[in-house]
C-alpha positions in Angstrom: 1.1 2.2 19.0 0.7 3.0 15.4 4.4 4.5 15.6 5.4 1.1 15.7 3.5 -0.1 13.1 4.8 2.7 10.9 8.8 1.6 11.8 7.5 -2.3 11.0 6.3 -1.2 7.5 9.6 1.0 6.7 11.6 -2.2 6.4 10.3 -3.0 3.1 9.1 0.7 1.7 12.1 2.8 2.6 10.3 6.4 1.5 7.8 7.6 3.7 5.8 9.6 1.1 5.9 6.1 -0.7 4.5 4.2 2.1 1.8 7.2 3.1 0.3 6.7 -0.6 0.4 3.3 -0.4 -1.2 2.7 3.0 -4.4 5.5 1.8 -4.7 3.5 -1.4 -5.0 0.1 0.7 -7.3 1.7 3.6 -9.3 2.8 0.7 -9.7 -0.3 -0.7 -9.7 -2.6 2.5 -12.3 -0.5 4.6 -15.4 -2.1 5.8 -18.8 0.1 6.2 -19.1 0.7 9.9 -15.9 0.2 11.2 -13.5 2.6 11.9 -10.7 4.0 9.4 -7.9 4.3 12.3 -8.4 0.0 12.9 -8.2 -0.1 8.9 -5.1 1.2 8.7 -3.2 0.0 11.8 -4.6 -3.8 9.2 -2.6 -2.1 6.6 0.3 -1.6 8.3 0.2 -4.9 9.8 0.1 -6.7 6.7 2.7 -3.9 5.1 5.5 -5.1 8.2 5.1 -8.6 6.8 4.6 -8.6 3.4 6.0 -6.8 0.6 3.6 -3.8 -0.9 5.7 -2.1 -2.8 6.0 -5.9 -4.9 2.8 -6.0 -5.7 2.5 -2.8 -7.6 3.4 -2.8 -11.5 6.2 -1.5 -12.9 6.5 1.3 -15.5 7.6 -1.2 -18.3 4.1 -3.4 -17.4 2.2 -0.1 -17.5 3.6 0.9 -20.9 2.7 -2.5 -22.7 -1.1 -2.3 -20.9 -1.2 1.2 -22.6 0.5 -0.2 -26.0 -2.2 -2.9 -26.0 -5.4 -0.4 -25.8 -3.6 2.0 -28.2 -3.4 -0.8 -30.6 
């Protein structure tokens, strides 16, 4: 049950609305034409229970130097 899946992936994202962004931003980007979006994201959450998302995404301080960079 996705229930399930959704418990698993709260051990490493501890806000929900955290993980719900998270998860539409991976099905986005993880869906395959011709399958369907409900087996995309029970993937996501899948690899969410084992795996550290939230690790993966930069941090405020990295955003700021990418934008200091450009600006530059």
């Amino acid at each position: 049950m996705r229930s399930d899946l959704i418990f698993g992936a709260l051990t490493h994202v501890s806000n929900r609305y955290q993980l719900c962004q998270l998860a539409s931003k991976a099905t986005r980007k993880l869906h395959k034409p011709n399958t369907r979006v409900q087996d995309t994201t029970n993937e996501v959450m899948v690899r969410f229970r084992y795996s550290n998302p939230v690790a993966a995404t930069p941090t405020v301080e990295e955003k700021t130097k990418v934008q200091q960079r450009r600006a530059a």
